[in-house]
NUTORNU-91698 format. One record per residue (C-alpha): x, z, y. Coordinates in steps of 0.02 Angstrom, whole numbers, plus 32768, in hexadecimal, padded with zeros to 4 digits. Last residue first. Layout:
<nodes>
XZY
...
</nodes>
This chain:
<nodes>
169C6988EF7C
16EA6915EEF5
172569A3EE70
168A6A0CEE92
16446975EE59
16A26967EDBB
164169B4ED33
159E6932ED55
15016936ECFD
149E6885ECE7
142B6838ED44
149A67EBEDC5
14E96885EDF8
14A56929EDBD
14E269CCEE01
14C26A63ED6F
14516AF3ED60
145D6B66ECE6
13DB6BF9ECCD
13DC6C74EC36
13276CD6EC40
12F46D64EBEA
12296D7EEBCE
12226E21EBAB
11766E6CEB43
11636F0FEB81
10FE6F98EAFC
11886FF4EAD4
11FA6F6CEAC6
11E66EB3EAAC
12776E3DEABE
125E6D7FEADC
12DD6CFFEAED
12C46C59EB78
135D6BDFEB99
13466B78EC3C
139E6ADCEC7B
138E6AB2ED3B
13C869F1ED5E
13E469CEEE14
14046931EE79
134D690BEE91
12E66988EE29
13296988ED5E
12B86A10ECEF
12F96A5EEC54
12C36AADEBCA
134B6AF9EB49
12ED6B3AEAAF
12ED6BF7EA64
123E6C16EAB0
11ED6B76EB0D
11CF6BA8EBAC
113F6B54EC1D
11426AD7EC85
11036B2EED37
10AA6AE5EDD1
10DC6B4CEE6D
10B46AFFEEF6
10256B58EF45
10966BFBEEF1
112D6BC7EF5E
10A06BB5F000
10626C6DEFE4
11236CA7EFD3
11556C77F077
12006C46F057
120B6BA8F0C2
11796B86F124
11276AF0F0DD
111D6A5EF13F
110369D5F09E
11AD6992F0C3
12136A37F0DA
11CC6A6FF039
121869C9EFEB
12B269D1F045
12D86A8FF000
12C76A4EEF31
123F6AACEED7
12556ABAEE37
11D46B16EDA5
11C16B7BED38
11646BDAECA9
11386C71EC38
10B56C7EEBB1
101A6CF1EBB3
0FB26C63EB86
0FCF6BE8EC10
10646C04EC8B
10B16CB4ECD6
11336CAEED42
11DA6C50ED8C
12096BE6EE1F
12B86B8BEE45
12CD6B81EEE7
13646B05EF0D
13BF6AFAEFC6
143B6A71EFEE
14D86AC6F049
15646A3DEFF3
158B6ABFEF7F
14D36AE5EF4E
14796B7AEF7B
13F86BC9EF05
135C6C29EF28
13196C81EEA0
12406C9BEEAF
11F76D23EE50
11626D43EDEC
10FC6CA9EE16
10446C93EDD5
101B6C02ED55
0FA96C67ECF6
0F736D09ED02
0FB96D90EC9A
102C6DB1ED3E
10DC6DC7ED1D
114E6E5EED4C
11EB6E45ED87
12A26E6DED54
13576E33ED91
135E6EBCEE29
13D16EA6EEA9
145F6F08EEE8
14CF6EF2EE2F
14D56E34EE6E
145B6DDFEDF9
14A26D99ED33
154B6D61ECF8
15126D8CEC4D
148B6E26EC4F
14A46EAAEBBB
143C6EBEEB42
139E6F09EB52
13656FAFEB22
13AB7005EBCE
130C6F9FEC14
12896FF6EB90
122A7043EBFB
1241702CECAB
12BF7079ED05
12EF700BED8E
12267001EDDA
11DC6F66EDC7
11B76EF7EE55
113F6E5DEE2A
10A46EA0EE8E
11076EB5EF18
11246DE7EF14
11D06D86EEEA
12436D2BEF4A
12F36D31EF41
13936CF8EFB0
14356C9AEF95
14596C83EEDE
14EF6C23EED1
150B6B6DEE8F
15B56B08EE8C
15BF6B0EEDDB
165E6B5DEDD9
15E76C0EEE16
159D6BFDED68
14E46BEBED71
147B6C99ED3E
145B6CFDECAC
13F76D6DEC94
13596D64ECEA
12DF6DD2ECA7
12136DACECA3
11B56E38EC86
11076E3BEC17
10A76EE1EC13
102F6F29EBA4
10566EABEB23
0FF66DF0EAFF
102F6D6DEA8C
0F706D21EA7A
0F4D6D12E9CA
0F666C62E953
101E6C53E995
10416CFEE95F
10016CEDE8B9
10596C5EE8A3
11046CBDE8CB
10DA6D45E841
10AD6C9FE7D5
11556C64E7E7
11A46D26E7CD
11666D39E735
11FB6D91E6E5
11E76E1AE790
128F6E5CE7BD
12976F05E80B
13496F3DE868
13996FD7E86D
142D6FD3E8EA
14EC6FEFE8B1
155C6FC9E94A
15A96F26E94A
16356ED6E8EB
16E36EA0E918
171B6E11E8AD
16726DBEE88F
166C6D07E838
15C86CAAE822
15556C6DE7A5
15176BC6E7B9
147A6B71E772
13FD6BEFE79F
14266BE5E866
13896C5DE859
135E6CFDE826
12D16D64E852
12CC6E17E8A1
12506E99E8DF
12AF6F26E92E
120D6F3FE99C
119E6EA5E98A
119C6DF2E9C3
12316DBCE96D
12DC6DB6E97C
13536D39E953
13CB6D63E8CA
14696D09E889
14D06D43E7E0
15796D83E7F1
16086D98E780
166F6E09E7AD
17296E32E7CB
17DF6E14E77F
17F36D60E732
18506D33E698
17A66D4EE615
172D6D0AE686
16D06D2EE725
16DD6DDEE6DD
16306E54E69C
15D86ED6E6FB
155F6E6DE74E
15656E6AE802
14DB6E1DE859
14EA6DB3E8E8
14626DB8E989
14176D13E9C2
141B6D02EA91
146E6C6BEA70
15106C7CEAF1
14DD6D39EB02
15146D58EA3C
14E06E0BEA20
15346E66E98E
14DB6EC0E916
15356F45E88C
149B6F53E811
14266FC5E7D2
13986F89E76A
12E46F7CE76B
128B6EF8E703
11E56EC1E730
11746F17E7B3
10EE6F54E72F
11816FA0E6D1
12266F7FE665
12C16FE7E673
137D6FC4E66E
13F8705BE666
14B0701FE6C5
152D70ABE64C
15977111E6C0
164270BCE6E5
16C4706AE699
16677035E5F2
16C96FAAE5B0
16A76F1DE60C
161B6EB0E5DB
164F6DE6E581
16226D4CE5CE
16826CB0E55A
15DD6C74E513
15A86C47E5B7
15956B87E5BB
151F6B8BE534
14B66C2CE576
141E6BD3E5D1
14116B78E500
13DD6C1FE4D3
132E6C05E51D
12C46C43E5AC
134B6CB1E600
13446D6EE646
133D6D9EE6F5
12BF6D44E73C
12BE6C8CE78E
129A6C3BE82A
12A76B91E824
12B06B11E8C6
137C6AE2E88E
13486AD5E7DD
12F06A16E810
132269CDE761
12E76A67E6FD
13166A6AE638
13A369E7E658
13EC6A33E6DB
140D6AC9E650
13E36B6FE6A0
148F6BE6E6A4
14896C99E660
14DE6D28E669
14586DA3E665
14856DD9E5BC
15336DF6E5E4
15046E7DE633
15266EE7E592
14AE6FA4E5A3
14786F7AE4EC
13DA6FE7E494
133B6FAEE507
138B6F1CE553
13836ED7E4A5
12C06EE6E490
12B66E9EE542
13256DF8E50C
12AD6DF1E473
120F6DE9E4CE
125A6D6AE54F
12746D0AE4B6
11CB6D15E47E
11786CF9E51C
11C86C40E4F7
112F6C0EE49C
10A26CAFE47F
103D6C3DE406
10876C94E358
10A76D62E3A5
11126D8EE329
11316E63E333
11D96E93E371
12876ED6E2FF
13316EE3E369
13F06EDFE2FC
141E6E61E389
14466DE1E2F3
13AF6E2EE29F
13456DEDE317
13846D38E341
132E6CCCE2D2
12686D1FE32A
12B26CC7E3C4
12BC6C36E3AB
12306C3EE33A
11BB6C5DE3CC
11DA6B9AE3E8
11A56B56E344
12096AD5E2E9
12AF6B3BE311
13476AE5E365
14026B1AE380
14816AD9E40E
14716B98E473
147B6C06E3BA
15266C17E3C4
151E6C39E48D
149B6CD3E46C
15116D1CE41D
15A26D16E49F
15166D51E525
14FE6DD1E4C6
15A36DF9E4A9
160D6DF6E400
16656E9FE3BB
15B26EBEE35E
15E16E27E2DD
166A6E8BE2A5
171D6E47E2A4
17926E25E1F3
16E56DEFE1A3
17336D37E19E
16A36CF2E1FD
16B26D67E27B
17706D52E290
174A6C87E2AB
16E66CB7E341
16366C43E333
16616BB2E397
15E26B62E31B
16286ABBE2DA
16F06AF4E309
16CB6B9CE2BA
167F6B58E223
17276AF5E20C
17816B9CE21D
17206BFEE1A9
171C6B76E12E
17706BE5E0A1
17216C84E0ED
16656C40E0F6
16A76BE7E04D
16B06B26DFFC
16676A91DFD2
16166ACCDF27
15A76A38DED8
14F56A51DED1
14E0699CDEE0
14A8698FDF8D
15436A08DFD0
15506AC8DFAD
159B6B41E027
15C26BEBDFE0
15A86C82E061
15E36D2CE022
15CF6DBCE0BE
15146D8FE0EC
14E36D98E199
153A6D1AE1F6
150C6C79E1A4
145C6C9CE16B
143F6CDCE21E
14686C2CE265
14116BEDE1E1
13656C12E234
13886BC4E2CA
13BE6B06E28A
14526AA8E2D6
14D26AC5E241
14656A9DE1A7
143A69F4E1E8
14FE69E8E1AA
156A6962E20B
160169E0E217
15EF69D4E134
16516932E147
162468BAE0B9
167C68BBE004
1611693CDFB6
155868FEDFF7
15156958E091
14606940E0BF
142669D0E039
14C06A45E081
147C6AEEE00B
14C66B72E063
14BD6BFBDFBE
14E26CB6DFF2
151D6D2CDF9B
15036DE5DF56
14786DE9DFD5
14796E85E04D
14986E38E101
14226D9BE0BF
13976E19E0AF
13CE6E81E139
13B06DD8E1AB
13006DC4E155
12B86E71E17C
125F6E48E217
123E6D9DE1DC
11F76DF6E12A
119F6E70E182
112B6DE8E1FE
111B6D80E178
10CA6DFEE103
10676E38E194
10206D89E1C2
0FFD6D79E10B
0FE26CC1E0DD
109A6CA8E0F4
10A76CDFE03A
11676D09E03D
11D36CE9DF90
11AF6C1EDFA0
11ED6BD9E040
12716C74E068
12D96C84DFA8
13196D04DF7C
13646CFBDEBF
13716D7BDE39
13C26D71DD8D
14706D57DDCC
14F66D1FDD42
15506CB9DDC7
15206C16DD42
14706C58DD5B
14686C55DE16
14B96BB1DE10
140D6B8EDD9B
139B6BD7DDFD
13F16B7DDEAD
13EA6AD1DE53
132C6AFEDE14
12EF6B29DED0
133B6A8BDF04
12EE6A33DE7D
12396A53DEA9
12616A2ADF5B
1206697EDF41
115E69E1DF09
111069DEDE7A
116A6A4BDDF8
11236ACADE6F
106E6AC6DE3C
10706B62DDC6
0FF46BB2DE29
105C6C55DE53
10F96BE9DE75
109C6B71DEE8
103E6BF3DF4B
10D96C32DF77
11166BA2DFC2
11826B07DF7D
11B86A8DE00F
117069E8E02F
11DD6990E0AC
126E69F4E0E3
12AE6A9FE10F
13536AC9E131
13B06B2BE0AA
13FD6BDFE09B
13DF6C37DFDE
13EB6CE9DFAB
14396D3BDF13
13FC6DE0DECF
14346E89DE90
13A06EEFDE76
13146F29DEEA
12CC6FCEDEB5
12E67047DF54
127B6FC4DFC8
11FE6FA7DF3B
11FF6F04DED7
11956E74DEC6
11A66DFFDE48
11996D31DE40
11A86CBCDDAB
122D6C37DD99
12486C67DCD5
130A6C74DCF0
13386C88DDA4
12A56D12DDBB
12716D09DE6D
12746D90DEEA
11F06DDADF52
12266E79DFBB
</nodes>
């Protein structure tokens, strides 16, 4: 450790089991600061913070401390290594310092010390926590006051606990996501600083990597998983702000910035109630066991994290998850909201890849081909809709037998085929060739075939047919080679409703995919609703 002398202003290095008592200053950088290199070539008289570094000396002096830490000039940040150790070291630094200066420079004695630079900056986050004497200095180098004399006033600026201020409750008691709240309204200059600040307030040490960006927080958020089993972690919420059009994202598991945790600063683990949730890192991102509840009204699965919806409230907080094209492969999504679980799932093990948008590029730049494709049906139209399935159509070639692999893998259908008929069939890799036809009877005896198979580049479509229009071109009603003459498919968009409107008749169709030992399941939620006018109608059951 480097430390300057107080009285002759000249620098001296000291071994880890030599360094003497020593004061240490907190200040936000500015124009023109005084480095290393300025202390060793005697140029540091010249520059404007000259007189900052003689107002802490000389306070340093009056507290009869011969030794002063100072970051701008005591670290030569010409040595990748040196700064490398010293950021590693820094928060024990502060931790160990017989008191800390908080020099205000944009606060003069009279003013309000809430409008302090000093308060939105990374670095002094650290500088605030760590060290157990904190003296606040305005402009002048006049005393304002006391970590513990301002404790609650600090609190207010930095919804820091008051008790951890005070000493009275340890700085380990908070969460992670609690942490990473305090430091959610704070900027660095560089972005990998962000998360370089943090370190030592999760007691974790990681090389710099300058260039890396917001890698570097993801870095850090691994290097915490690795010694804390607190959920809170992935308690997130994405700012609207930071992605206007969140609703398309997929994310991972772990945020991009601490400012994902300022609304969740209040998330806190339960005590451990069960056996400890291990977290692990591989090629297929990070695996984890979690309770997993299937949603059929999205088709997204919810996550229980083992933390409450909020202090009052018995449960779990969930996190959404859609799944993606591999086995127990995961993303998450609905990244602005976390949800509320009362009764939670079954514990699965789930893999979720960081990089999941360019896991989903790569799979729109290669053809999304399996072994097999099968296309499920669901769910089907309410009965109050006035629509009931009245006869299928499908080729031998689309018949799969009941216990194919993977089938009891599924969730369960919603209002789905009678238990007599099968609700799975094999699609061609071909394009545009029908799987199945579904016959549906209206109310008022009108006939709908709605048409489903393969489409362009291994994707899935359909189509409507309604029964006047096969009756007008002379087609013989359910003879499959005249359904596939017609049958001109739009294709599925995963995730997203499509829908197709035919005379008095609007079919709406919700697409999720599941892949399991080599099948790739195309599951299929079907609505369809009368239409009147153009637009749907609720009451015609009402006037019929």
């Amino acid at each position: 450790m480097r430390l300057l002398n107080t009285s002759s202003h000249e620098l001296q290095e000291f071994s880890q089991d030599k360094i003497p008592r020593y004061a240490i200053l907190s200040h936000t950088w500015g124009h023109n600061e005084v480095s290393f290199a300025n202390i060793e070539d005697g140029t540091a008289h010249k520059k404007n913070a000259y007189n900052k570094i003689l107002g802490a000396c000389s306070q340093a002096r009056v507290d009869e401390h011969q030794w002063l830490w100072i970051d701008t000039c005591c670290i030569d940040k010409k040595s990748s290594a040196e700064l490398s150790e010293a950021i590693n070291s820094m928060y024990a630094w502060y931790e160990n310092a017989a008191v800390c200066y908080a020099y205000l420079s944009d606060v003069q004695i009279n003013t309000f010390v809430m409008n302090s630079r000093w308060f939105t900056r990374g670095w002094t986050l650290q500088e605030l926590l760590a060290p157990q004497h904190v003296r606040f200095y305005s402009r002048e180098w006049l005393v304002i006051g006391t970590k513990h004399g301002l404790a609650q006033t600090i609190a207010k600026i930095t919804d820091i606990d008051e008790q951890i201020l005070t000493g009275s409750m340890s700085i380990h008691a908070a969460s992670t996501a609690r942490k990473m709240s305090w430091a959610s309204e704070r900027a660095t200059t560089r972005i990998e600083d962000m998360a370089y600040c943090l370190m030592g307030i999760f007691d974790v040490n990681m090389p710099l990597l300058y260039g890396e960006g917001d890698k570097a927080f993801i870095r850090l958020q691994e290097e915490i998983m690795k010694t804390s089993d607190d959920q809170s972690l992935f308690a997130w919420k994405e700012p609207i702000y930071d992605n206007p059009n969140m609703m398309e994202h997929h994310r991972g598991l772990l945020a991009k910035s601490p400012a994902w945790f300022m609304t969740t600063g209040s998330v806190f683990p339960y005590r451990r109630w069960r056996r400890n949730t291990s977290f692990s890192i591989s090629n297929k991102g990070i695996s984890i066991e979690v309770p997993l509840t299937f949603l059929p009204t999205t088709g997204l699965y919810a996550a229980a994290l083992d933390c409450p919806p909020s202090p009052n409230q018995d449960g779990f907080i969930g996190i959404y998850l859609t799944p993606l094209s591999d086995d127990d492969g995961f993303a998450r999504v609905r990244i602005h909201e976390l949800s509320s679980i009362t009764s939670p799932g079954e514990p699965r093990t789930i893999h979720v890849r960081q990089d999941v948008l360019q896991v989903l590029r790569q799979n729109n730049m290669k053809p999304n081909v399996y072994p097999y494709h099968v296309l499920t049906v669901r769910k089907l139209p309410s009965i109050d809709t006035g629509y009931t399935l009245d006869n299928i159509i499908c080729p031998e070639s689309s018949r799969i037998p009941a216990r194919w692999p993977g089938l009891g893998e599924l969730p369960p259908s919603v209002n789905s085929m009678p238990s007599d008929v099968s609700n799975n069939y094999r699609i061609s890799k071909a394009d545009n060739q029908l799987a199945v036809a579904l016959i549906f009877k209206r109310f008022d005896g009108t006939r709908l075939f709605v048409l489903m198979g393969s489409a362009t580049d291994y994707g899935v479509g359909f189509d409507v047919v309604e029964e006047n229009k096969l009756k007008t071109l002379g087609d013989s009603l359910g003879e499959l080679e005249h359904l596939q003459r017609l049958f001109k498919p739009r294709e599925y968009t995963t995730e997203v409703l499509t829908e197709m409107s035919i005379d008095a008749h609007r079919v709406e169709v919700r697409l999720y995919t599941r892949v399991h030992e080599g099948v790739k399941y195309f599951l299929i939620h079907l609505e369809i609703v009368p239409v009147i006018e153009g637009r749907r109608s609720e009451e015609t059951l009402v006037d019929h």
